[in-house]
C-alpha positions as CSV (number, residue, x, y, z in Angstrom):
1,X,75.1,310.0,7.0
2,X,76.5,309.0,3.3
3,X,73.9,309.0,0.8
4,X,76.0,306.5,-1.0
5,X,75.4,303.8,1.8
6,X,71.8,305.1,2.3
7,X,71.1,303.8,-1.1
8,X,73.0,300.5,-0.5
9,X,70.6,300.2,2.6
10,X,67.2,301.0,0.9
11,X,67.9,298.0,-1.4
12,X,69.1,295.8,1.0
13,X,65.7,297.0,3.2
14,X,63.1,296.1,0.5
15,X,61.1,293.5,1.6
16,X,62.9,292.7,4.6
17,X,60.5,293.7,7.6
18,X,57.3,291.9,8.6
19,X,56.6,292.5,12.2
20,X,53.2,294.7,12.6
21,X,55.0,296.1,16.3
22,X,58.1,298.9,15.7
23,X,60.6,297.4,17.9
24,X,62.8,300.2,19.4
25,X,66.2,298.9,18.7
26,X,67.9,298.9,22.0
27,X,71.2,300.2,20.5
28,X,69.7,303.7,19.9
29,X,69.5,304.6,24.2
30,X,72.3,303.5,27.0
31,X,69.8,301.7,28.8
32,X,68.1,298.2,28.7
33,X,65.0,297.4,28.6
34,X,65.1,296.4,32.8
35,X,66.2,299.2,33.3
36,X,63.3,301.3,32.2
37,X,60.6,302.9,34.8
38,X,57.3,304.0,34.0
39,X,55.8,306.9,34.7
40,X,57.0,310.4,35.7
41,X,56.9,313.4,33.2
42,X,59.5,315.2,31.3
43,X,60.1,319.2,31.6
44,X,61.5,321.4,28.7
45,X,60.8,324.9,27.6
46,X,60.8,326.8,24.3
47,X,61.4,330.6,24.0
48,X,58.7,331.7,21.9
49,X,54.6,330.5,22.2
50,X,53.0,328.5,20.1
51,X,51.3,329.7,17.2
52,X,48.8,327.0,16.0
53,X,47.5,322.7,16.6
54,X,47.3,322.3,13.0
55,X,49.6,320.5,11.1
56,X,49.0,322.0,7.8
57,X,49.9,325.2,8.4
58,X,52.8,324.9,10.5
59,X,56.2,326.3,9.1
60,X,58.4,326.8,12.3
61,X,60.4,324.5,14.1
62,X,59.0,322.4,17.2
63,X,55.6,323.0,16.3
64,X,53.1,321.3,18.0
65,X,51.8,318.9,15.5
66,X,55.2,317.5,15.1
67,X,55.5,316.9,18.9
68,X,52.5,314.4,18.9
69,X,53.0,313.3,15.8
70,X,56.7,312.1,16.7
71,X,57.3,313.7,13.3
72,X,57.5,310.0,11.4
73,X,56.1,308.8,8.6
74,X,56.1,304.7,6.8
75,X,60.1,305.3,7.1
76,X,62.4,306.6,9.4
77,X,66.2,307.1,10.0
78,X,68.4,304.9,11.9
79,X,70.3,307.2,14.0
80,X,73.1,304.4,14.1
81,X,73.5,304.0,10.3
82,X,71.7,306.8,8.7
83,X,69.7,304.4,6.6
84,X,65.8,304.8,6.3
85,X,64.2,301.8,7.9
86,X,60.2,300.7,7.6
87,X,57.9,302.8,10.4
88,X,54.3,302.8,9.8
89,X,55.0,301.1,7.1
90,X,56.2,297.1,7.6
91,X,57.9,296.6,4.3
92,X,58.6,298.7,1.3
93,X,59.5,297.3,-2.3
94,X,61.7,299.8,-5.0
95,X,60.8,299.3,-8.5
96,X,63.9,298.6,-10.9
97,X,63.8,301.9,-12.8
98,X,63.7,303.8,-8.8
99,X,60.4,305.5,-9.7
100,X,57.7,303.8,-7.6
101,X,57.9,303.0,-3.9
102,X,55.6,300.8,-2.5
103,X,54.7,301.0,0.6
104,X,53.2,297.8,3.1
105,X,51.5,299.8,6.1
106,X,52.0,298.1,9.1
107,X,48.6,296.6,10.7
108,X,46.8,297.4,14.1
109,X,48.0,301.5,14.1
110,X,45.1,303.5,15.7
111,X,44.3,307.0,16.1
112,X,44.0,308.3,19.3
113,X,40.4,307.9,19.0
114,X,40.6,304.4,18.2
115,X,39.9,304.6,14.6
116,X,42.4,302.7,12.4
117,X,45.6,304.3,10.7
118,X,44.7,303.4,6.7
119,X,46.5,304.2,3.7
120,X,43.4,306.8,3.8
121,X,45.3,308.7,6.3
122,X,48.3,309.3,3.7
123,X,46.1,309.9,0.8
124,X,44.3,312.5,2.7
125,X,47.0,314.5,4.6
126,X,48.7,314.7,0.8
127,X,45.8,315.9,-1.1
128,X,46.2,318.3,1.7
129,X,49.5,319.4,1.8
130,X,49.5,319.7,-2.3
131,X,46.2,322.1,-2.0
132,X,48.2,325.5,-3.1
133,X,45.3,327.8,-1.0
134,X,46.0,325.5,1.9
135,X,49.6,327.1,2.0
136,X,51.3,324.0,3.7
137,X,55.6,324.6,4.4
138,X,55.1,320.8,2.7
139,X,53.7,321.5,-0.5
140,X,56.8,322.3,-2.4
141,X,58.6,318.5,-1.1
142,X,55.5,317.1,-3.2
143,X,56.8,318.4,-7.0
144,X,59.7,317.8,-8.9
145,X,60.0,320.3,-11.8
146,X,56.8,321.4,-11.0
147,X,55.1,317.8,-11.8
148,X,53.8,316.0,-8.9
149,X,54.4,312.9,-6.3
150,X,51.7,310.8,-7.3
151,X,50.3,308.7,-4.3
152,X,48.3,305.8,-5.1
153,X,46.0,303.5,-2.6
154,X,46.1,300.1,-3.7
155,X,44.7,298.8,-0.8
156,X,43.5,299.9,2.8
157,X,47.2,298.9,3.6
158,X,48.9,299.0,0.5
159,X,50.3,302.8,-1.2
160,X,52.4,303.2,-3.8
161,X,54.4,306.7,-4.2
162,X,55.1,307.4,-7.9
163,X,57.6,309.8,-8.5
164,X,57.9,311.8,-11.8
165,X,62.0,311.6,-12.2
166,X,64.5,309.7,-10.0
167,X,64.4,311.3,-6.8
168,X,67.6,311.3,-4.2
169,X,65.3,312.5,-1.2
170,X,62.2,309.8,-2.2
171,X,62.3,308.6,1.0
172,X,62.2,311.4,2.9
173,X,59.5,313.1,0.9
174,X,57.7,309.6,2.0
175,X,58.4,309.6,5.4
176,X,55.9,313.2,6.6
177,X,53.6,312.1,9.3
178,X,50.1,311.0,8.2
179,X,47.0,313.3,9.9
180,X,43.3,311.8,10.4
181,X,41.4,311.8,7.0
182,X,38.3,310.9,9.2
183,X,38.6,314.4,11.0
184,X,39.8,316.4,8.0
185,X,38.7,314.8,5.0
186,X,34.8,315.4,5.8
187,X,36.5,319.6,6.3
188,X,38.3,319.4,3.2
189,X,35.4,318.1,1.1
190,X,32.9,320.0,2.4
191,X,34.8,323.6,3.0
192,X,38.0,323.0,0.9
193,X,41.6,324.7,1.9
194,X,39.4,327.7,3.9
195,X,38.1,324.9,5.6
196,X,41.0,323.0,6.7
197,X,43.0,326.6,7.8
198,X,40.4,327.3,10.0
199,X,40.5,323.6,12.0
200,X,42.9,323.3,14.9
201,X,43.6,326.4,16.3
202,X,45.5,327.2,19.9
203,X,41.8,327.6,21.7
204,X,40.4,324.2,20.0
205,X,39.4,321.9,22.9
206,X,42.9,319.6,23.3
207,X,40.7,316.4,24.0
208,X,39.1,317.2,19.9
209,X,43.0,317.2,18.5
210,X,43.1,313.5,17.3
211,X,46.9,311.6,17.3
212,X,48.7,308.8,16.2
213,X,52.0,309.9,17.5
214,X,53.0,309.3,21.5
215,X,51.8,312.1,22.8
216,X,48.0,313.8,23.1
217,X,47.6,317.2,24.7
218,X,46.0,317.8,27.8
219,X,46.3,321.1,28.4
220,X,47.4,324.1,27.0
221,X,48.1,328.0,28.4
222,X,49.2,330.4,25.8
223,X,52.5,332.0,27.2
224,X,52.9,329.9,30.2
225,X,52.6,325.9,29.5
226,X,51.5,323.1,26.8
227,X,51.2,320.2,28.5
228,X,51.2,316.5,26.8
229,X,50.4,313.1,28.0
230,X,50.5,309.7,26.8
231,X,48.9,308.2,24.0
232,X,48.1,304.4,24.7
233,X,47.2,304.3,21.1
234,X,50.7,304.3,20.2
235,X,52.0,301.8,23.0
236,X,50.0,299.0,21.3
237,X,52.3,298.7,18.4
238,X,55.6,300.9,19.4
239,X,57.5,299.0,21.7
240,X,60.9,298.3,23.8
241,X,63.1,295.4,23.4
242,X,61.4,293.6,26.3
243,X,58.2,294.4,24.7
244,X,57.3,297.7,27.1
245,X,54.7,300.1,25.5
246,X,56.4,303.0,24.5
247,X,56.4,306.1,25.4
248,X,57.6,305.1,29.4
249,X,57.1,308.8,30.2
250,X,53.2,309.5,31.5
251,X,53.9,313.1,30.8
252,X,55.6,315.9,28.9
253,X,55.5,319.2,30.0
254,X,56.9,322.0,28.0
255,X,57.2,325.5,29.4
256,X,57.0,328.8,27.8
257,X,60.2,330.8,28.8
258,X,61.2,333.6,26.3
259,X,64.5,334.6,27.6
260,X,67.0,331.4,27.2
261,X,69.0,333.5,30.7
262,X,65.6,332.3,32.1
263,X,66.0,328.9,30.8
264,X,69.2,328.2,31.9
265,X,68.0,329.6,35.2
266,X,65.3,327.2,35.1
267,X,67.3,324.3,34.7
268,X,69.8,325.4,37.3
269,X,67.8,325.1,39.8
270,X,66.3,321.5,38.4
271,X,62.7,322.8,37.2
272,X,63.3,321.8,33.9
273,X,65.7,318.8,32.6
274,X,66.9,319.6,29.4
275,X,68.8,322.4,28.4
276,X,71.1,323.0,25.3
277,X,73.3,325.7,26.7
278,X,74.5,328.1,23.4
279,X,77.1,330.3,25.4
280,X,80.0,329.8,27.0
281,X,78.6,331.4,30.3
282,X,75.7,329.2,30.1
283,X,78.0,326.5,29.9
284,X,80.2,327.8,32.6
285,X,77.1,328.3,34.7
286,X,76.0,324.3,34.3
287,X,79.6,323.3,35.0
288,X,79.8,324.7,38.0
289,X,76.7,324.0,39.7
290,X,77.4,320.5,38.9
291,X,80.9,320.7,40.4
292,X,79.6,322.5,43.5
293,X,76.7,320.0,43.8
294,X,73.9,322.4,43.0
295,X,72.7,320.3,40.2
296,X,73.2,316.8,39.3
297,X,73.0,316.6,35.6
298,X,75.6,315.9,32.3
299,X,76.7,318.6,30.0
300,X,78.2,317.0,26.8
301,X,80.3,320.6,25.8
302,X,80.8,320.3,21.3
303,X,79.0,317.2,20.6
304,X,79.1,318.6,17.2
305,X,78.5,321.9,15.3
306,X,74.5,322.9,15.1
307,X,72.3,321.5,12.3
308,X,70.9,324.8,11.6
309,X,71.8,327.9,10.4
310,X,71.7,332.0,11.5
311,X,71.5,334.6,8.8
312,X,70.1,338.0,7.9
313,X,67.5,338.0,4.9
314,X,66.7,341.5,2.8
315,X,63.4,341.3,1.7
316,X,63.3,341.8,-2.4
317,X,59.6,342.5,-2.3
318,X,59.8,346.4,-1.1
319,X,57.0,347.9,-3.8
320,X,55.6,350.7,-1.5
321,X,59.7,351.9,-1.4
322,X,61.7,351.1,-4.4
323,X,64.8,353.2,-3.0
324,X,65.2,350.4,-0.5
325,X,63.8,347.6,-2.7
326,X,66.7,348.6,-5.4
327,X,69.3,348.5,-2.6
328,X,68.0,345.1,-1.1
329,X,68.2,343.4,-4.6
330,X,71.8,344.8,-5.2
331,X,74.4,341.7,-4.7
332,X,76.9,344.3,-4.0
333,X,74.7,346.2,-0.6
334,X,74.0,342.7,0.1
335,X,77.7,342.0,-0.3
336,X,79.1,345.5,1.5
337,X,76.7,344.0,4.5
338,X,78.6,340.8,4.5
339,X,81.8,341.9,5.2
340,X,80.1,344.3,7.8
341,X,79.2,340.9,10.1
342,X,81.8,340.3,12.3
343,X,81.2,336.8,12.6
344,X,84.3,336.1,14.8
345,X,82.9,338.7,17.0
346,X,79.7,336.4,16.7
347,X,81.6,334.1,17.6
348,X,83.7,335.1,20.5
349,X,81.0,337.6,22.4
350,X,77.6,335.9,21.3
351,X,78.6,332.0,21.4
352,X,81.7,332.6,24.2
353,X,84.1,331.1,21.1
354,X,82.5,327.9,20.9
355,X,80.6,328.2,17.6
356,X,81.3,327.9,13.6
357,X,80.8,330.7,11.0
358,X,78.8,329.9,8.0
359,X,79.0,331.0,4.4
360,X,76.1,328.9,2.4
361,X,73.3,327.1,3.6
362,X,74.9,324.0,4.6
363,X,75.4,323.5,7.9
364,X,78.9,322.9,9.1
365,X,77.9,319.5,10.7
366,X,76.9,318.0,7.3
367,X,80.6,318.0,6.6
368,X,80.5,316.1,3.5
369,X,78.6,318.5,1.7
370,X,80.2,321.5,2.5
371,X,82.8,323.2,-0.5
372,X,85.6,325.0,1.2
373,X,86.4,326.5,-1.4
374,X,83.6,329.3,-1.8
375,X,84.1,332.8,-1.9
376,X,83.9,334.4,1.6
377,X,82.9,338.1,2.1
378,X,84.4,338.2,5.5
379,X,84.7,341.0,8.0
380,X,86.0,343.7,6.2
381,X,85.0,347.6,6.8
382,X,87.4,349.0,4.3
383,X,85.9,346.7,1.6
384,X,81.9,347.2,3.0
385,X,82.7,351.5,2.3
386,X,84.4,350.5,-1.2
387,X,80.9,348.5,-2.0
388,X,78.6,351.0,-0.9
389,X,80.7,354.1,-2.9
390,X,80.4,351.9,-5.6
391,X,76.9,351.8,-4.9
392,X,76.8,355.9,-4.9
393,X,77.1,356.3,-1.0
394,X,79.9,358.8,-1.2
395,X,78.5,361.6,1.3
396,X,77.8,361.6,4.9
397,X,74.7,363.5,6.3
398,X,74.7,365.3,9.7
399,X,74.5,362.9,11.8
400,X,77.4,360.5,9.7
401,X,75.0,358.4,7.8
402,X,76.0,357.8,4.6
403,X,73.4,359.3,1.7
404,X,73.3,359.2,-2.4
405,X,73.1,362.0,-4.8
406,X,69.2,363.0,-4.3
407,X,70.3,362.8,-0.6
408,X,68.5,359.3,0.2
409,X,70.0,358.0,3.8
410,X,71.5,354.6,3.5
411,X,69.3,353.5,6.5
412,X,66.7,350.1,7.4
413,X,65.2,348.3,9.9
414,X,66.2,345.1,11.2
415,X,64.4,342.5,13.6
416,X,64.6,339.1,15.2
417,X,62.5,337.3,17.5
418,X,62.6,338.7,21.3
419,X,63.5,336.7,23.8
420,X,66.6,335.1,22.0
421,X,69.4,336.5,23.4
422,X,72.2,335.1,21.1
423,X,70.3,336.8,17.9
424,X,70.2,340.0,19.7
425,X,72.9,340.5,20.5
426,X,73.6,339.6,17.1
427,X,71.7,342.3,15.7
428,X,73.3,344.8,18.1
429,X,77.2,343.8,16.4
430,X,75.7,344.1,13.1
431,X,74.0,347.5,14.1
432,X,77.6,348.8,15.8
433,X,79.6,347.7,12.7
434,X,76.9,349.2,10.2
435,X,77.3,352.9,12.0
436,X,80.8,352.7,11.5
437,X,80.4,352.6,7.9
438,X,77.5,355.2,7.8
439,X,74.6,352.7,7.7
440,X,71.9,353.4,10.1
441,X,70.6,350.0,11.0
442,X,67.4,350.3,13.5
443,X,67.2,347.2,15.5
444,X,63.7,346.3,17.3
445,X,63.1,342.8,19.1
446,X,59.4,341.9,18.3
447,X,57.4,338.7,18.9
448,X,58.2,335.3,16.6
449,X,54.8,334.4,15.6
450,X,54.8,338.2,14.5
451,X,58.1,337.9,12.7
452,X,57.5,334.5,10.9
453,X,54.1,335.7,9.6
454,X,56.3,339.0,8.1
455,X,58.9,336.3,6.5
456,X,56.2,334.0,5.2
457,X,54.2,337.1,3.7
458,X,53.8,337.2,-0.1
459,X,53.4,339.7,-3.0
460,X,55.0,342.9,-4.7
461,X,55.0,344.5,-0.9
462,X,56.2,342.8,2.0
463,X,56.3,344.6,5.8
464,X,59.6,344.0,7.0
465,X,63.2,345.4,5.4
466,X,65.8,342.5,7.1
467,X,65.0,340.2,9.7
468,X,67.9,338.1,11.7
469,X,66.3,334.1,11.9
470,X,67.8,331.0,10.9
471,X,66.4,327.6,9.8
472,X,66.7,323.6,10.3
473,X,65.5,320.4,9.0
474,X,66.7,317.8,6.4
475,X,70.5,317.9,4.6
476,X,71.4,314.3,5.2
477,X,70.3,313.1,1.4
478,X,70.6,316.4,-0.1
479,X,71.4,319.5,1.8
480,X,69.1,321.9,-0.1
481,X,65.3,322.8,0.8
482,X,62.9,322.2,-1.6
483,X,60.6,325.0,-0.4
484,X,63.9,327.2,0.1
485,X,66.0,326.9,-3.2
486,X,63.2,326.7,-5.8
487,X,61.4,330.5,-6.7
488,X,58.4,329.5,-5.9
489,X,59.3,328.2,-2.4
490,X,57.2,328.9,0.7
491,X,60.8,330.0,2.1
492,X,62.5,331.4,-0.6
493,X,62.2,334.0,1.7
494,X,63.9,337.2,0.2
495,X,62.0,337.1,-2.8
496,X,58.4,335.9,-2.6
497,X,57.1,337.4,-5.8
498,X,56.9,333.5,-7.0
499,X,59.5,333.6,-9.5
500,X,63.1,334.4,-10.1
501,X,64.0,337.6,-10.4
502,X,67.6,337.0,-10.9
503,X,69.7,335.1,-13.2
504,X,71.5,333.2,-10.6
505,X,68.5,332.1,-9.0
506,X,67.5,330.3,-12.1
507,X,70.8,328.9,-11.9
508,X,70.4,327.5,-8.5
509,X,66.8,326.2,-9.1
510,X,68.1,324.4,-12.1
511,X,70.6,323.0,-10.2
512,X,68.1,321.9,-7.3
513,X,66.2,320.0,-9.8
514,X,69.6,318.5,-11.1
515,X,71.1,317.4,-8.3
516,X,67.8,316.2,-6.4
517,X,67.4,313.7,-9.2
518,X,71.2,312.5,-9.1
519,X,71.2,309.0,-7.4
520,X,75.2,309.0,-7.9
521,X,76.6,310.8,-4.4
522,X,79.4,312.0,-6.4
523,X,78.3,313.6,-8.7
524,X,75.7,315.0,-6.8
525,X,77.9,316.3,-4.6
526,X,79.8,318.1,-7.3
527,X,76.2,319.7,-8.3
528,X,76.2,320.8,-4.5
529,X,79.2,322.2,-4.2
530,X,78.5,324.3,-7.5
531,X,75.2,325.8,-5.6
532,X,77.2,327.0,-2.9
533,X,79.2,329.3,-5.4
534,X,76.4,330.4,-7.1
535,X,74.9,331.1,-3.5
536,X,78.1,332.9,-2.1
537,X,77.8,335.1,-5.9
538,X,74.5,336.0,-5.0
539,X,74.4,335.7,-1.0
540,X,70.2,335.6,-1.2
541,X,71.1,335.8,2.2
542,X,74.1,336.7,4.7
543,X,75.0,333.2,6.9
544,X,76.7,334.3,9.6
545,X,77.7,331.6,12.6
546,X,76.1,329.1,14.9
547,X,76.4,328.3,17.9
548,X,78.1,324.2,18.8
549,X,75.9,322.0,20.0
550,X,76.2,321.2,24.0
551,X,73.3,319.2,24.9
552,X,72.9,319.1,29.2
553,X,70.2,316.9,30.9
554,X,69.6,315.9,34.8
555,X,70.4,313.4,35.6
556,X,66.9,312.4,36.9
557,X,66.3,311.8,33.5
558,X,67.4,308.0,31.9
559,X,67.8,306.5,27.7
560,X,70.1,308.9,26.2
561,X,71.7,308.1,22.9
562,X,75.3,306.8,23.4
563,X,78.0,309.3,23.0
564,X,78.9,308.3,19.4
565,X,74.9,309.1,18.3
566,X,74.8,312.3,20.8
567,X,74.9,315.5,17.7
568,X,72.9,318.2,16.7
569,X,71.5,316.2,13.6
570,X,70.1,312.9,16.3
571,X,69.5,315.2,19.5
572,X,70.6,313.6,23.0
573,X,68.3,311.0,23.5
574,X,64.5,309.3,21.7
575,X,61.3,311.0,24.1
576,X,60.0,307.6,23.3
577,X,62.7,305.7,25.1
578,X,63.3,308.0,27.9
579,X,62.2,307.9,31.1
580,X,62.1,309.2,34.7
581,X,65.1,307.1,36.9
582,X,64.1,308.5,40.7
């Protein structure tokens, strides 16, 4: 977790691994090796469908290619420690001036189709992922200042990353999960990014989607199921203490359930057997069917706050209406709609009072990072009116929306993803409050895939005035995204003209840059806390709460984490070491 001891760690690391097998430590599960069954398959659902197999054009969370990937790279994190620790790759050597890693890949790796894992397989997947047309959600973690992460094959198992400046998240940049350059090298030469954007795609034949991860799929039903099953591939060099191929679990079946009241219905009654509930319903719901003996499972009630974030986003990018894009690029509307969110409200209705408020885009888990000390536009309807007048919103219309001088309503639309009750209902607080001080807010629930490819949209004209989503993914080295923060970021979502278009995000991109190439934690951490003022000035977008994390499981299920690992930022448990007990 401290970045200070992380570095520590790295140095200590260099050199020090050998074994060509990843040997699961057993410290990161409850159970021993003995203890361990084969066999038997896992059941989970998601809300929302899937919306493509291919890993380069993925930008959402829990995406496929990350399931059977395992989502690892030549390093990964010790849950125990925090510390990055050799993967794929055996050994790893820092150069004195902490500009080149270089990188030992482990030996014997196979794809699924038993072709070898090579340093290829890196070179490949980054050549990729830095292709601008391709339009990879990785492409910005490959440039600093805008020069690139150089990768370099020395050898078939030899790679050395150069970086262009000191780099605090070098190891995390290092550690993205290589892709075959065997299946999409031949599609990148021959068709370029077109090429590689058309490969993959939810009706490709699972048995052609190639892995090195632990799981392959085997079969796939668009709004009902995605099931995955072992790959043997990855048993031969990831193992258990006792030296058991890894994964233990034959299957992994994950069903599509777009309602989370469905979910939790589904795990009541044991067809699925993991559930994280986010209410305090939900949670009443699980507690009791365990105490009646309905359901034999653990429910581990505020492991920790969420490692993820909830907030509303005005998009900047409004050509085809400039009343509306004026008014989404104002800091005061944006600020007047801050104090409109209720976020104790949030808190108490939506999350049943077990959830955090948020003001920047730190989560509250990553408690080191966060400055308390930022301004905080909090619930406030007195203040929101003051704003708006400010703003010329002085006059009410006939119905009691508020309008300007030329008689322009102070009205947009707002959407989140269907299915997800928590932002709903979300949506329909912010829409109460907003009435109450004369803004029309018209809510409509529609599709994710629909609403992600409105976010990710570019250009002077984008379809969508606010949308209600949130985001997750790194913060343990440095809290900021690099395709979030800097202008040109696949999600610097509120503006996607591809440059700043205000002052204080040139401040903050400057500051990305500073702060990512601050080895020092301290000082970084100064540099951090400054962004979040600058973000709270500008609020790019409104944060509003999360709910705590309360991870449940039957008790079927064996190889969780121990209680002092069990968080939002480790999960419950490693797929790889779980396994079916009965």
């Amino acid at each position: 977790m401290k970045k200070a001891l992380v570095l520590i760690g790295l140095l200590a690391l260099a050199g020090a691994a050998s074994a060509q097998t990843f040997v699961w430590p057993q410290k990161w599960t409850v159970a021993k090796p003995q203890e361990a069954r084969r066999g038997g398959t896992l059941r989970a659902a998601v809300i929302s469908d899937y919306r493509t197999f291919n890993p380069f054009i993925t930008a959402e969370a829990g995406n496929v290619p990350s399931i059977i990937s395992g989502d690892r790279g030549l390093v990964t994190r010790d849950p125990t420690t925090g510390d990055w620790i050799p993967y794929m790759a055996e050994s790893f050597t820092v150069s004195p001036n902490r500009l080149e890693i270089t990188f030992k890949i482990r030996r014997g790796m196979r794809w699924s189709d038993g072709r070898p894992i090579t340093a290829d397989d890196w070179i490949t997947t980054w050549r990729i992922h830095t292709d601008k047309a391709v339009g990879s959600n990785a492409y910005d973690s490959f440039f600093l200042d805008g020069r690139p992460i150089v990768l370099r094959k020395l050898d078939d198992y030899t790679i050395r990353f150069i970086y262009p400046r000191t780099d605090a998240e070098a190891f995390s940049v290092a550690s993205f999960a290589p892709w075959p350059a065997h299946i999409f090298g031949p599609v990148y030469q021959r068709e370029g990014a077109e090429g590689i954007k058309r490969m993959w795609p939810l009706s490709a034949d699972p048995a052609s989607i190639v892995s090195g991860g632990p799981w392959l799929i085997e079969s796939y039903r668009p709004g009902e199921r995605l099931v995955l099953r072992r790959n043997p591939a990855f048993g031969e060099w990831n193992r258990d203490e006792a030296g058991n191929p890894l994964p233990y679990l034959d299957r992994y079946e994950i069903r599509i359930v777009a309602d989370t009241n469905a979910q939790l219905a589904q795990f009541l009654v044991g067809n699925i057997d993991v559930f994280n509930p986010a209410t305090v319903d939900h949670i009443s719901q699980v507690r009791q069917a365990i105490q009646a003996g309905r359901l034999d499972a653990t429910l581990k009630v505020n492991a920790s706050p969420v490692a993820s974030s909830q907030f509303m986003v005005f998009n900047w990018n409004k050509a085809s209406d400039p009343f509306k894009q004026s008014l989404f690029r104002s800091d005061k509307f944006r600020r007047a709609m801050s104090h409109v969110v209720n976020r104790q409200a949030v808190i108490d209705i939506v999350y049943g009072g077990l959830g955090t408020p948020m003001y920047t885009s730190v989560y509250p888990v990553l408690t080191q990072w966060v400055n308390p000390r930022v301004p905080k536009y909090e619930y406030d309807l007195n203040q929101a009116s003051k704003l708006l007048a400010e703003l010329g919103f002085t006059r009410r219309d006939r119905e009691g929306f508020l309008v300007d001088s030329r008689g322009r309503r102070l009205e947009f639309n707002l959407s989140t993803n269907a299915g997800n009750v928590q932002r709903e209902q979300i949506a329909r607080l912010i829409v109460d409050e907003a009435r109450k001080v004369g803004v029309r807010v018209n809510f409509q629930a529609i599709d994710f895939n629909t609403l992600v490819g409105q976010l990710l949209s570019s250009g002077p004209d984008r379809p969508f005035d606010a949308i209600i989503i949130g985001l997750t993914g790194g913060g343990l080295d440095w809290p900021f995204g690099a395709n979030v923060v800097p202008c040109n970021g696949n999600l610097h979502m509120w503006n996607k003209s591809g440059q700043c278009l205000d002052p204080r995000e040139t401040q903050l991109d400057a500051l990305y840059s500073r702060g990512r190439a601050e080895l020092d934690f301290q000082r970084r951490r100064e540099i951090a806390f400054r962004m979040q003022e600058i973000e709270a000035e500008l609020l790019p977008v409104i944060y509003i709460a999360g709910p705590n994390y309360h991870p449940a499981w039957n008790n079927r299920l064996g190889g969780e984490h121990p209680d002092a690992i069990i968080s939002s930022i480790w999960g419950q448990r490693q797929l790889e070491l779980t396994f079916i007990k009965r």
